[in-house]
N, CA and C atoms as a LAMMPS dump frame, in Angstrom:
ITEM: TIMESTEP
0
ITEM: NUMBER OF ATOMS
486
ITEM: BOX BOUNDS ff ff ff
-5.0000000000000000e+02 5.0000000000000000e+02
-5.0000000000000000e+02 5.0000000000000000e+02
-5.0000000000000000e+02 5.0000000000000000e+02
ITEM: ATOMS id mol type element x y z
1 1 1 N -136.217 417.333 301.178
2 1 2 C -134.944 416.693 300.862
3 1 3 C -134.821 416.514 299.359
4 2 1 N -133.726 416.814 298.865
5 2 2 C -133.305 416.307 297.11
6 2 3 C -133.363 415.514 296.921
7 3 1 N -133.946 415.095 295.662
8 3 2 C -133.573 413.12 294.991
9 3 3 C -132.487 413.21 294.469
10 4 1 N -132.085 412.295 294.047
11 4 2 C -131.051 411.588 293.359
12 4 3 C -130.353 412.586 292.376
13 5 1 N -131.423 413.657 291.431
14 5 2 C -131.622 414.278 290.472
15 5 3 C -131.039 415.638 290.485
16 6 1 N -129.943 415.972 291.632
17 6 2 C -129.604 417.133 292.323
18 6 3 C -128.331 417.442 291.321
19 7 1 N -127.654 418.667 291.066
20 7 2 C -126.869 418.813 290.765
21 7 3 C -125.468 419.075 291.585
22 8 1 N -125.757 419.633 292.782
23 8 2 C -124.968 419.687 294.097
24 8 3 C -125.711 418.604 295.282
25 9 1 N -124.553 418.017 295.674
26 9 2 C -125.419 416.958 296.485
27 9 3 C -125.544 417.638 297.592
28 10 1 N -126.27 417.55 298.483
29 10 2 C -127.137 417.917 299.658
30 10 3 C -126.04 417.541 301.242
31 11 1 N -124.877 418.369 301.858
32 11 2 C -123.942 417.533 302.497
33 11 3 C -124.66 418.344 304.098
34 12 1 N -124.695 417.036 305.196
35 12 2 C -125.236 417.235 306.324
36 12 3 C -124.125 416.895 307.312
37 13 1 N -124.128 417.798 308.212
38 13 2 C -122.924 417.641 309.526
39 13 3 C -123.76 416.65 310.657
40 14 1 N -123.29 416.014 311.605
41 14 2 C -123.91 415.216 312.796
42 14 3 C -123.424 416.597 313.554
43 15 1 N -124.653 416.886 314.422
44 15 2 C -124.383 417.583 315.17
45 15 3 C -124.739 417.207 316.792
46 16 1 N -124.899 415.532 316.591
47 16 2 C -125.219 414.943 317.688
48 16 3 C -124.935 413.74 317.842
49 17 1 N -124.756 412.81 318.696
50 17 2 C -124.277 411.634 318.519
51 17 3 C -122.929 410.951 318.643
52 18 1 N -122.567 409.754 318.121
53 18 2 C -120.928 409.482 318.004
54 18 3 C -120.625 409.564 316.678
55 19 1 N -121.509 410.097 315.963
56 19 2 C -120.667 410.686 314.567
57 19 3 C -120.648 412.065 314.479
58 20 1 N -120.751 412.824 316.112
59 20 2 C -120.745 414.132 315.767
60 20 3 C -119.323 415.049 314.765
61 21 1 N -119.824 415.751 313.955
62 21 2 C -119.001 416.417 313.01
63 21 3 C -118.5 415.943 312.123
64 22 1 N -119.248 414.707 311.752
65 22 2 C -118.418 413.823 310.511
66 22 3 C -119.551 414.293 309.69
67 23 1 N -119.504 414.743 308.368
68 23 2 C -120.295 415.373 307.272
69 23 3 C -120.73 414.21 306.42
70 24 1 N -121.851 414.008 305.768
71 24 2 C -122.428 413.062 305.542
72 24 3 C -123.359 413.687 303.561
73 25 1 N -123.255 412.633 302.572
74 25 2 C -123.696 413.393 301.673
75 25 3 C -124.602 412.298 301.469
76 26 1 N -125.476 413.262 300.926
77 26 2 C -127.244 412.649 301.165
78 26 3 C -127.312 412.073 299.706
79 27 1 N -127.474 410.717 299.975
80 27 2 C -127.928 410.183 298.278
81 27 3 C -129.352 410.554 298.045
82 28 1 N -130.252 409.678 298.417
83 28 2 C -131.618 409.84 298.018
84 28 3 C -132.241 409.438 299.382
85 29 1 N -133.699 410.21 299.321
86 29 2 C -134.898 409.456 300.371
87 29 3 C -135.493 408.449 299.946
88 30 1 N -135.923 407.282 300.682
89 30 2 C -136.385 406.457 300.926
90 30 3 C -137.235 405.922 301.675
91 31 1 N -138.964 406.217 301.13
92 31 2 C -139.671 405.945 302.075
93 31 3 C -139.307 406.89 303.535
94 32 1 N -139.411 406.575 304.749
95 32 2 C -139.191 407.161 305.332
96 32 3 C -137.976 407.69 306.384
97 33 1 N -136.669 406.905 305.627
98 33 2 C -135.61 407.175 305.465
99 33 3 C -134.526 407.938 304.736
100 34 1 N -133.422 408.787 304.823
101 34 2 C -132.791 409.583 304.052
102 34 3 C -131.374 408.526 304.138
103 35 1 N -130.562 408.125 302.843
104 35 2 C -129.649 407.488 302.273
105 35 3 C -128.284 408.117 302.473
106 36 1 N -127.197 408.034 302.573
107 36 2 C -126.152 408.487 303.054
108 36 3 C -125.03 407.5 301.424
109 37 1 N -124.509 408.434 300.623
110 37 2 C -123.84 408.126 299.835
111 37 3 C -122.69 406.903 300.861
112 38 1 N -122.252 407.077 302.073
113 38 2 C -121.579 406.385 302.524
114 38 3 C -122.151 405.189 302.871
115 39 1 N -123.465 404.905 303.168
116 39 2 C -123.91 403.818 303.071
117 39 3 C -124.739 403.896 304.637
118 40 1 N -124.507 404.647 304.863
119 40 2 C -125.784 404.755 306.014
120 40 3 C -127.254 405.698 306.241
121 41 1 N -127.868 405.898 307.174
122 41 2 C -129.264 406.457 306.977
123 41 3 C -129.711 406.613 308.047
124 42 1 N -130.951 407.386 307.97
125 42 2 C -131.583 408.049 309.438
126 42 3 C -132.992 408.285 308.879
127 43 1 N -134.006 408.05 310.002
128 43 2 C -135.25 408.492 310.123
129 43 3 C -135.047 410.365 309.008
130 44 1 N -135.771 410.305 308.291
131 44 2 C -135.749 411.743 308.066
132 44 3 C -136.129 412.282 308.887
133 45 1 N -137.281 412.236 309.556
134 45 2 C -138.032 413.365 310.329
135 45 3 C -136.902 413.562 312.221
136 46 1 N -135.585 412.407 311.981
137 46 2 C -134.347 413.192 313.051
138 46 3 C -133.745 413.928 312.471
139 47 1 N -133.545 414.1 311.075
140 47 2 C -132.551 415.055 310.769
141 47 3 C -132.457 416.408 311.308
142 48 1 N -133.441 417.018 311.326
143 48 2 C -133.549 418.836 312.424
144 48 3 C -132.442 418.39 313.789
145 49 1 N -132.949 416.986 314.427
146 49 2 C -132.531 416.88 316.131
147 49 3 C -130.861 416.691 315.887
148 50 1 N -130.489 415.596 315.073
149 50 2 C -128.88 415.224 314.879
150 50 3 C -128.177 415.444 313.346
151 51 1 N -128.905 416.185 312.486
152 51 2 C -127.705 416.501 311.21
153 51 3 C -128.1 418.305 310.735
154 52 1 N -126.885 419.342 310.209
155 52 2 C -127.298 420.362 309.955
156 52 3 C -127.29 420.593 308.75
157 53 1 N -127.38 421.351 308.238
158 53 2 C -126.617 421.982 306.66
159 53 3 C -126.003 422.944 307.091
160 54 1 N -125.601 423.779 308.317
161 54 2 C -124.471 424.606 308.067
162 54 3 C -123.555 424.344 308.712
163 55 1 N -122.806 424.117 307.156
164 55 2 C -121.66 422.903 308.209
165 55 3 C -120.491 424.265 307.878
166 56 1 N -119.561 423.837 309.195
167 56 2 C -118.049 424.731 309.88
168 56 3 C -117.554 424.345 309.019
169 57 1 N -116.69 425.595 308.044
170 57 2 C -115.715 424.86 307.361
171 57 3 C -114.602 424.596 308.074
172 58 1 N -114.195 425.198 309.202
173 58 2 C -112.948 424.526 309.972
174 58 3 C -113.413 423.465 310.149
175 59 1 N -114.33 423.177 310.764
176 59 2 C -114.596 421.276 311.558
177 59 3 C -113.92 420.56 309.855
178 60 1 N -114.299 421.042 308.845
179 60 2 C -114.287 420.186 307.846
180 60 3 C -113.165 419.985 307.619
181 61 1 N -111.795 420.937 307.819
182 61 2 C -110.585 420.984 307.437
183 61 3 C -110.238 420.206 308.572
184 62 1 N -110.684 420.373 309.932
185 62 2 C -109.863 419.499 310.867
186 62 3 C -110.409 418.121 310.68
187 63 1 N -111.671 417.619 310.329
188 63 2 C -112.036 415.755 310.303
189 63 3 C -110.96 415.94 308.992
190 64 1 N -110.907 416.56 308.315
191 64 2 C -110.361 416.134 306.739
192 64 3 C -108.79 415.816 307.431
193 65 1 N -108.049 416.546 308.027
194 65 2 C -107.077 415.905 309.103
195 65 3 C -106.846 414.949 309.685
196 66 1 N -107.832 414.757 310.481
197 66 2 C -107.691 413.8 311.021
198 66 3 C -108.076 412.644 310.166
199 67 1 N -108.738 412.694 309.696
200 67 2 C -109.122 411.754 308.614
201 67 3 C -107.685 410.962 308.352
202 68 1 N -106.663 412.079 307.571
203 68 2 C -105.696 411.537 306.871
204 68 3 C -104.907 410.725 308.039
205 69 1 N -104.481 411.456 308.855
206 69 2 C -103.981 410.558 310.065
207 69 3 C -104.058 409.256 310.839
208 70 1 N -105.393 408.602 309.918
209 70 2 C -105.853 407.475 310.556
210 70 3 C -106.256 407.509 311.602
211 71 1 N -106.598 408.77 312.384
212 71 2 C -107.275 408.534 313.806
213 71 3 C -108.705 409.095 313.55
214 72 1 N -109.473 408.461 314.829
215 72 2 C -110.83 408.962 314.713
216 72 3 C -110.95 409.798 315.953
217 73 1 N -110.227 410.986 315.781
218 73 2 C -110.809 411.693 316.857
219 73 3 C -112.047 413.328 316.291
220 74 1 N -112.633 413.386 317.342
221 74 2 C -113.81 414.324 316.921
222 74 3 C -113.263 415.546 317.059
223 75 1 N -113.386 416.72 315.647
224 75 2 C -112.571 418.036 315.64
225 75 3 C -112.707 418.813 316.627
226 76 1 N -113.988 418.97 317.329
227 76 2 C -114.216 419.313 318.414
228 76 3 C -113.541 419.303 319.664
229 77 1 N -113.329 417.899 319.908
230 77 2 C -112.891 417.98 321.266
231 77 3 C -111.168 417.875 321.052
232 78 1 N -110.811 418.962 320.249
233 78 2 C -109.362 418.765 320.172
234 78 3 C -109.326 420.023 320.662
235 79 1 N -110.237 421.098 321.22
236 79 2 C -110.223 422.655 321.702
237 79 3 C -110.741 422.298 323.188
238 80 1 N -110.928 420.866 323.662
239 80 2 C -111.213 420.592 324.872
240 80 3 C -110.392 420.163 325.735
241 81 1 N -109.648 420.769 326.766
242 81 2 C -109.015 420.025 327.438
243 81 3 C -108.822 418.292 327.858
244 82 1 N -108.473 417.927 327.626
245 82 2 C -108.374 416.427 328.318
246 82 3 C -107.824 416.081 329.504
247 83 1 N -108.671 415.181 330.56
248 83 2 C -108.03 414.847 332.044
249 83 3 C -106.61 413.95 331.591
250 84 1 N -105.635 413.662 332.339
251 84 2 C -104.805 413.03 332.232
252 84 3 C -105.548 411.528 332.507
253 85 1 N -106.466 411.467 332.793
254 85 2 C -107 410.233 333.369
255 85 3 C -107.532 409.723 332.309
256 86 1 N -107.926 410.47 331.371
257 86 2 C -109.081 410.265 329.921
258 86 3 C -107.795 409.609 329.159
259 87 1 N -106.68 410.379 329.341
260 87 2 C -105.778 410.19 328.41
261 87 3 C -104.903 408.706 328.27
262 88 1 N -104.857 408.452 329.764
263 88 2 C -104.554 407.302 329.92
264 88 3 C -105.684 405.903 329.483
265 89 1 N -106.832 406.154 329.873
266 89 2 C -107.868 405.437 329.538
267 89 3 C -107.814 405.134 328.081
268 90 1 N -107.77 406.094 327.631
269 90 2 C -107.669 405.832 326.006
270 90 3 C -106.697 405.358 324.947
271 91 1 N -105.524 405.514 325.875
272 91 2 C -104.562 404.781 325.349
273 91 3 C -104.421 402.871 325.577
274 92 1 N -105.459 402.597 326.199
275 92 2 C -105.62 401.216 327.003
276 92 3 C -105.221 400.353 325.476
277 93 1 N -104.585 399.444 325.394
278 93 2 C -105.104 398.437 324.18
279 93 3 C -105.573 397.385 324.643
280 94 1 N -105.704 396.289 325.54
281 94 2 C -106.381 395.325 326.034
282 94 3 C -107.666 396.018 326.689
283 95 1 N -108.836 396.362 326.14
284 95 2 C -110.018 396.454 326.885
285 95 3 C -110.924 395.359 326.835
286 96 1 N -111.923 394.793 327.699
287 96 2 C -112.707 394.53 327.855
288 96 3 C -113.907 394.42 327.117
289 97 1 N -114.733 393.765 326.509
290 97 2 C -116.21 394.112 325.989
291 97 3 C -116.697 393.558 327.042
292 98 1 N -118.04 394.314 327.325
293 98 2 C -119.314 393.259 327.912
294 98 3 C -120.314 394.224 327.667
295 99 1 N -121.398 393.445 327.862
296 99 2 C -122.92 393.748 327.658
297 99 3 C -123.222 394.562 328.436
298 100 1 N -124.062 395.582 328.176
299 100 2 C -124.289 396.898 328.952
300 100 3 C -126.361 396.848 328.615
301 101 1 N -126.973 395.507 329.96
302 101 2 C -127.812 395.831 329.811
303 101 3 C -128.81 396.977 329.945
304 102 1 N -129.92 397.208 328.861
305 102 2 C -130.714 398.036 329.076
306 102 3 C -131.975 398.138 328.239
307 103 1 N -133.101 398.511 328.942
308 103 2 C -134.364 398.185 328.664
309 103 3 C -135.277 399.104 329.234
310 104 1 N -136.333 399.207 327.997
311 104 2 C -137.365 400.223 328.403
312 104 3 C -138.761 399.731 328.181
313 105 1 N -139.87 400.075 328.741
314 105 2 C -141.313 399.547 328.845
315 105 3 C -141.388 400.37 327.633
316 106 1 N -142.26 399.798 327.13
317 106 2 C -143.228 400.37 326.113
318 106 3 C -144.839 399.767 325.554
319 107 1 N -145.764 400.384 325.497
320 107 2 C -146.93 400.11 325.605
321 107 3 C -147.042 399.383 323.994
322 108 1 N -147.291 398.064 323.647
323 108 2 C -147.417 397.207 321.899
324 108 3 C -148.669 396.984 322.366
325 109 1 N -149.693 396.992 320.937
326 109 2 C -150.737 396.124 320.99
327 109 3 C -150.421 394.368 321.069
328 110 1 N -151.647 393.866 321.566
329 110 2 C -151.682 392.349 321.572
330 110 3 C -151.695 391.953 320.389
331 111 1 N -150.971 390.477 320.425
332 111 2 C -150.988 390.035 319.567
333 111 3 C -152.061 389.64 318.794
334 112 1 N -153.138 389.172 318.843
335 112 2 C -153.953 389.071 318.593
336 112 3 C -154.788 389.975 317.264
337 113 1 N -154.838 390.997 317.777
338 113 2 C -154.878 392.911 317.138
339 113 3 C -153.608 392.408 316.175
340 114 1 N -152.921 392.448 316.171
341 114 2 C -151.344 392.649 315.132
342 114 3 C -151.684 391.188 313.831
343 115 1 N -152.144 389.964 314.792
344 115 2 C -152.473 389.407 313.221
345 115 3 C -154.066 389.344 313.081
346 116 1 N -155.066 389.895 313.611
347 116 2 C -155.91 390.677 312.132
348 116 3 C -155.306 391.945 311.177
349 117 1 N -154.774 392.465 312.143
350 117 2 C -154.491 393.9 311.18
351 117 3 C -153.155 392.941 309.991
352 118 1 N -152.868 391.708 310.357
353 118 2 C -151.796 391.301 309.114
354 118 3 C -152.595 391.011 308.327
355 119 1 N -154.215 389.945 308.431
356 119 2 C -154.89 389.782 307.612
357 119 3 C -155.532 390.707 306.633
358 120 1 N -155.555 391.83 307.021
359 120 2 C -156.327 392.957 306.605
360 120 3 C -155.269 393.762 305.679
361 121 1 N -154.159 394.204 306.356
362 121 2 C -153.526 394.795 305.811
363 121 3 C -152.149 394.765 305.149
364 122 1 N -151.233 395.034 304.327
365 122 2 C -150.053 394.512 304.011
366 122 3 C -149.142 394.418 304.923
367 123 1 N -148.433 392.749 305.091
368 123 2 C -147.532 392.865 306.965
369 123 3 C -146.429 393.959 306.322
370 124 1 N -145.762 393.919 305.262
371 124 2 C -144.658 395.019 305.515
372 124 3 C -145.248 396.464 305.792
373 125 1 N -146.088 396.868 305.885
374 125 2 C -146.545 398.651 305.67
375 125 3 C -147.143 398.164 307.156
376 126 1 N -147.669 397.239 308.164
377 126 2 C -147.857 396.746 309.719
378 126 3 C -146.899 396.967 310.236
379 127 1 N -145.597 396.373 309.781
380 127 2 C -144.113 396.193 310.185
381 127 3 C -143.887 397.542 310.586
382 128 1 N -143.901 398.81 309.335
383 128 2 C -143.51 399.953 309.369
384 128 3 C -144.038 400.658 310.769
385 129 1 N -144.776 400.967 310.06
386 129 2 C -145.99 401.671 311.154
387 129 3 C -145.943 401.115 312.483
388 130 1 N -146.019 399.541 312.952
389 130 2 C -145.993 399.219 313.753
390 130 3 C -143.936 399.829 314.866
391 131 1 N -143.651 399.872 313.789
392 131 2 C -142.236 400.483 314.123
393 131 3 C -142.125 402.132 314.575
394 132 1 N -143.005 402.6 314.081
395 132 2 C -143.284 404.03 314.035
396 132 3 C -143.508 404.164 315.682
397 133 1 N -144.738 403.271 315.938
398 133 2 C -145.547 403.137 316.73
399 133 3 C -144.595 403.677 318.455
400 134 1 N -144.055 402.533 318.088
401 134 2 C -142.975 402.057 319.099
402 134 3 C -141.785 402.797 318.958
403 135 1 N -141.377 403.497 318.332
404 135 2 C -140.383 404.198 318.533
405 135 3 C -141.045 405.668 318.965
406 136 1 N -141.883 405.903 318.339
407 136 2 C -142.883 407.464 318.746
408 136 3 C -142.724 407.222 320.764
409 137 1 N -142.79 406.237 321.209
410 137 2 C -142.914 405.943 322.867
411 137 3 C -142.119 406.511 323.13
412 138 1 N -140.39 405.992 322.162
413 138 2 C -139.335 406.839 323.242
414 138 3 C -139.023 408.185 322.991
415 139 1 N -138.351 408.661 324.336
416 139 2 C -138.423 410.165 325.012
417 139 3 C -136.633 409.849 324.913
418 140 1 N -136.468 410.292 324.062
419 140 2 C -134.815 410.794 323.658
420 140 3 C -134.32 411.447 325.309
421 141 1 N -134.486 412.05 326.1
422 141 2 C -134.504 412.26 327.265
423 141 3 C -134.136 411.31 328.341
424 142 1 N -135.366 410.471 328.12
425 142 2 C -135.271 409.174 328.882
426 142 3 C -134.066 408.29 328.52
427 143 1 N -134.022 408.104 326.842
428 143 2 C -132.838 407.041 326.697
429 143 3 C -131.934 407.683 327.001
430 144 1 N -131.732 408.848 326.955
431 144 2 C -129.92 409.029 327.653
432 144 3 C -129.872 409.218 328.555
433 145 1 N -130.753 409.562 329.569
434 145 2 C -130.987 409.223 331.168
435 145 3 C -130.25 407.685 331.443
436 146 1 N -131.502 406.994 330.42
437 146 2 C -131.146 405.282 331.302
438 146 3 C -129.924 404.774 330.679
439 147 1 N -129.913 405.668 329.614
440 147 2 C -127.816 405.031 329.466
441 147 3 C -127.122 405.683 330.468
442 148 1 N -126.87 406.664 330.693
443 148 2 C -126.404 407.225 331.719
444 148 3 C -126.164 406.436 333.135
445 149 1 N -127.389 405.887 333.046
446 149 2 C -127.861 405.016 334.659
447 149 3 C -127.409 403.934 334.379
448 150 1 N -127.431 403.287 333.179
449 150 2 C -126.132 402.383 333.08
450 150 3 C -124.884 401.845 333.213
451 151 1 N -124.814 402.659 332.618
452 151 2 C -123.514 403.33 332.716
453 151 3 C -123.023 403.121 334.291
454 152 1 N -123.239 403.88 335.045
455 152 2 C -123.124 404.057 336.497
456 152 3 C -123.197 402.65 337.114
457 153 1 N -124.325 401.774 336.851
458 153 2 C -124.394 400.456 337.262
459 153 3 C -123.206 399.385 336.857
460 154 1 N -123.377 399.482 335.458
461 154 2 C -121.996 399.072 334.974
462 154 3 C -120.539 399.484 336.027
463 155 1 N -120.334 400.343 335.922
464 155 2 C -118.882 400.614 336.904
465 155 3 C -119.478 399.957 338.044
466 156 1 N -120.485 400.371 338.704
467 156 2 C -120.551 399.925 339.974
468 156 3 C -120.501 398.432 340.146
469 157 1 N -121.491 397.548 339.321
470 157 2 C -121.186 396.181 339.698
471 157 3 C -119.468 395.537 338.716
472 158 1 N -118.895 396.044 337.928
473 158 2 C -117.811 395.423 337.34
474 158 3 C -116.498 396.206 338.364
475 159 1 N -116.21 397.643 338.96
476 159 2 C -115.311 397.741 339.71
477 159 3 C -116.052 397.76 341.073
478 160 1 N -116.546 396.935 341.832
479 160 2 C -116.817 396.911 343.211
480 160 3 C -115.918 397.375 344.075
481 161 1 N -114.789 396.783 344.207
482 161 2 C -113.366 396.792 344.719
483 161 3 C -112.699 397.771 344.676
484 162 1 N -112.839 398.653 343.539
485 162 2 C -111.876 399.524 343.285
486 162 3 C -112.304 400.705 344.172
């Protein structure tokens, strides 16, 4: 990745996610994060899974569109049909929030283990690592499985009736 020190800045497409196709220009790395001139950031070592460098110049002309329009729709799915049902859904203005629980096991050391290793070692670089740790568990697979399965639960216990 480029530092700061670049003469062309370094611009990355989402090619995954809910910012898919919104182009993103890379300020600097950080530790083990990459900086987003817009003010956001990502694990470097996801960038291969969710950002590209060869970015569509159509996608770019159509977000640059939509952009101006004030809407946030994704350039993509404007070559996708839409159900009339989606269409209506989305036009809703009174929606709902609620909590969409969800939770996954994951194997942490005891506590115990976590404050010698604070005594021993610096807690922020514990913090890190210990973050590493625990995120290395999840199976990108799995989490959109169990959102998925959420998802499903959600409708099921909030429209029973319907």
């Amino acid at each position: 990745m480029p530092e700061n020190n670049i003469e062309e800045p370094l611009k990355l497409q989402w090619i995954k996610g809910e910012k898919f196709g919104d182009v993103e220009i890379v300020d600097k790395e950080d530790g083990e994060f990459t900086l987003f001139q817009g003010g956001g950031k990502i694990f470097t070592n996801l960038i291969p899974e969710f950002l590209t460098e060869n970015i569509d110049a159509e996608m770019n002309v159509l977000e640059a569109s939509s952009k101006t329009n004030n809407t946030k729709k994704d350039p993509i799915k404007k070559e996708v049909e839409t159900s009339p049902l989606r269409i209506l859904l989305d036009k809703q203005k009174k929606l709902d929030k609620v909590p969409m629980g969800i939770s996954f096991s994951i194997n942490i050391p005891k506590k115990k283990v976590i404050e010698v290793l604070e005594s021993t070692f610096d807690p922020q670089e514990l913090h890190e690592e210990l973050e590493k740790f625990i995120e290395d568990q999840l199976d990108m697979e799995t989490v959109v499985s169990t959102i998925k399965d959420s998802v499903k639960i959600l409708i099921q216990e909030k429209y029973k009736g319907v």
